[in-house]
C-alpha positions as CSV (number, residue, x, y, z in Angstrom):
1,X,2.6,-15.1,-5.2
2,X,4.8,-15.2,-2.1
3,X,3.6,-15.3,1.2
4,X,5.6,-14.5,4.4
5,X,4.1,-16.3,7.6
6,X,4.3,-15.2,11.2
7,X,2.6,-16.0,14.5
8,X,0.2,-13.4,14.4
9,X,0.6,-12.0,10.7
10,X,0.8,-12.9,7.0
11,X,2.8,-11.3,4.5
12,X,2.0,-10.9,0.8
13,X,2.8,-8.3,-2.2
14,X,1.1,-5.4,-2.5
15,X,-1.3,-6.1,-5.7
16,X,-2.2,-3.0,-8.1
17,X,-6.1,-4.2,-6.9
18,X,-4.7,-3.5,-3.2
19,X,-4.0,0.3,-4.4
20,X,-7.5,2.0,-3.1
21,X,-6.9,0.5,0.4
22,X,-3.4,1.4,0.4
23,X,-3.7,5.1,-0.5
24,X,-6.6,5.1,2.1
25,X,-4.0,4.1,4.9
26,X,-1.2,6.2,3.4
27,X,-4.0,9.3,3.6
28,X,-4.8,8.6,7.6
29,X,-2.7,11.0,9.6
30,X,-2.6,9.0,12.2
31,X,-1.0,6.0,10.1
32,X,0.9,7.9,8.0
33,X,2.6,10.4,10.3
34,X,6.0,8.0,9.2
35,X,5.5,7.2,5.3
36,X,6.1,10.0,2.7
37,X,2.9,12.6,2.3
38,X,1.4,11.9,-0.9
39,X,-1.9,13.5,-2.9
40,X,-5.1,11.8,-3.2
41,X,-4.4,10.3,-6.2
42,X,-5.4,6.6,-7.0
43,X,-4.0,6.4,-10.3
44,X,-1.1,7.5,-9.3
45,X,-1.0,4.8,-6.4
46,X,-1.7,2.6,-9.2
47,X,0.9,3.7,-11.9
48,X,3.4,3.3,-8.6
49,X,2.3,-0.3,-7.9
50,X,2.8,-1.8,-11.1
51,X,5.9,0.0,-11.6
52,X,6.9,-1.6,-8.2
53,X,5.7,-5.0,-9.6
């Protein structure tokens, strides 16, 4: 797994296991007012994660 190190941040892949938190995030308004709208839906956030992968 590849890791991207900053200063104040690390960087990795999204995982399909990461998928609940990530649809979580994507689902705050106040995150997400940038990132496409999308339904609440994790196995969709799944199916798109390991097609991603």
């Amino acid at each position: 797994m590849k890791f991207i190190q900053g200063k104040l941040i690390n960087l990795r892949v999204a995982q399909v296991e990461d998928a609940e938190f990530i649809l979580h995030l994507r689902l705050l308004q106040h995150k997400a007012q940038y990132l496409s709208p999308v339904k609440n839906d994790l196995v969709k956030q799944k199916a798109w994660l390991e097609g991603y992968k």
